[in-house]
N, C-alpha and C positions, 0 to 999 in steps of 0.2 A: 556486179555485172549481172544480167536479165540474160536471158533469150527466148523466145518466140520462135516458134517454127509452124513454118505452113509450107504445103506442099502445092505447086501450080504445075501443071503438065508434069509430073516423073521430076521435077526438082525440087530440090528445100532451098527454101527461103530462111534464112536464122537471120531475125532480128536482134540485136543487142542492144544495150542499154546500156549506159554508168563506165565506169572506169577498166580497162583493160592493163591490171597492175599485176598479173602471176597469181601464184597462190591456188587455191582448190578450185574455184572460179573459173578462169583459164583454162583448169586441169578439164574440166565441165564441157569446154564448149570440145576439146578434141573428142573427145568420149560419147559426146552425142555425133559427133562425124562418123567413129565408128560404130555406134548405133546404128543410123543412118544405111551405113554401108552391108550392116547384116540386114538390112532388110530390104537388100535389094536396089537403093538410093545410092547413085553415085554423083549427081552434077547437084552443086551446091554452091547458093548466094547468100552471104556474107552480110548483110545492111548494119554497115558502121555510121550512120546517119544517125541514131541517140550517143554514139560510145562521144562523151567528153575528153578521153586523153587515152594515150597507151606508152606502154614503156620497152623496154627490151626483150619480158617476157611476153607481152600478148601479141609482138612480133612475132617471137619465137613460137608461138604459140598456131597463131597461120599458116607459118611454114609448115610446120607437125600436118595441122587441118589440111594443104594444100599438097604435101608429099604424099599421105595417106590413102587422100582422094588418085592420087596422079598412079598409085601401083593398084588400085584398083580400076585403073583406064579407066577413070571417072575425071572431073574438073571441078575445081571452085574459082567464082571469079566475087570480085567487091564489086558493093553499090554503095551509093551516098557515100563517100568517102568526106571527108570532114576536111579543112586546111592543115589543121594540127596536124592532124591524120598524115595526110596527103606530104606534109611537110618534111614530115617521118620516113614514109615511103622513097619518097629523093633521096634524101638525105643517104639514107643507107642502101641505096641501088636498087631496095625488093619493089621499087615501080618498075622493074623490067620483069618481073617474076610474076608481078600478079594482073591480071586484067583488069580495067576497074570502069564503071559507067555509072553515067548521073541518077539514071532509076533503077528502081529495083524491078521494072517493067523490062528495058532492056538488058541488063542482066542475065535476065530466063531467058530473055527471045534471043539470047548471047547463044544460051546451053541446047537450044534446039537439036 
């Protein structure tokens, strides 16, 4: 897994890429949240629009990103969300947890 980070208005943008399967990878993208957070960045988009599949931990793994952000009264929401994806998210309830929008344009204009 890849990520990409750009900042637009006071938000990160984290693009992903490749497989969301655990592992140090994973351990990567929470670690740049808290990056993130030490400098000041608290509202954070998510673009699972490359990620190919995920499994229980790159779930777990959002959550971690998403609790992190929420005690620092910060927010992360998803973009492009994939079907797979998307499939994942029902499935296991966390589409009531996460916010999620077609671009990665509305997204940020979400975190205003």
């Amino acid at each position: 897994m890849k990520i990409k980070e750009k900042i637009e208005m006071h938000v990160a943008v984290l693009t992903l890429s490749g497989k969301m399967m655990g592992g140090p990878e994973t351990t990567a993208l929470h670690d740049h949240i808290r990056g993130l957070i030490s400098d000041g960045i608290t509202k954070a988009v998510i673009d699972l629009g490359d990620v190919k599949w995920m499994n229980s931990s790159g779930m777990g793994v959002l959550m971690a990103c998403t609790t992190t952000l929420n005690n620092s009264e910060g927010k992360l929401v998803l973009a492009r969300v994939s079907e797979k994806v998307n499939s994942l998210l029902i499935i296991t309830q966390l589409i009531k947890v996460f916010d999620t929008y077609e671009t990665v344009e509305r997204a940020v204009a979400s975190l205003d």
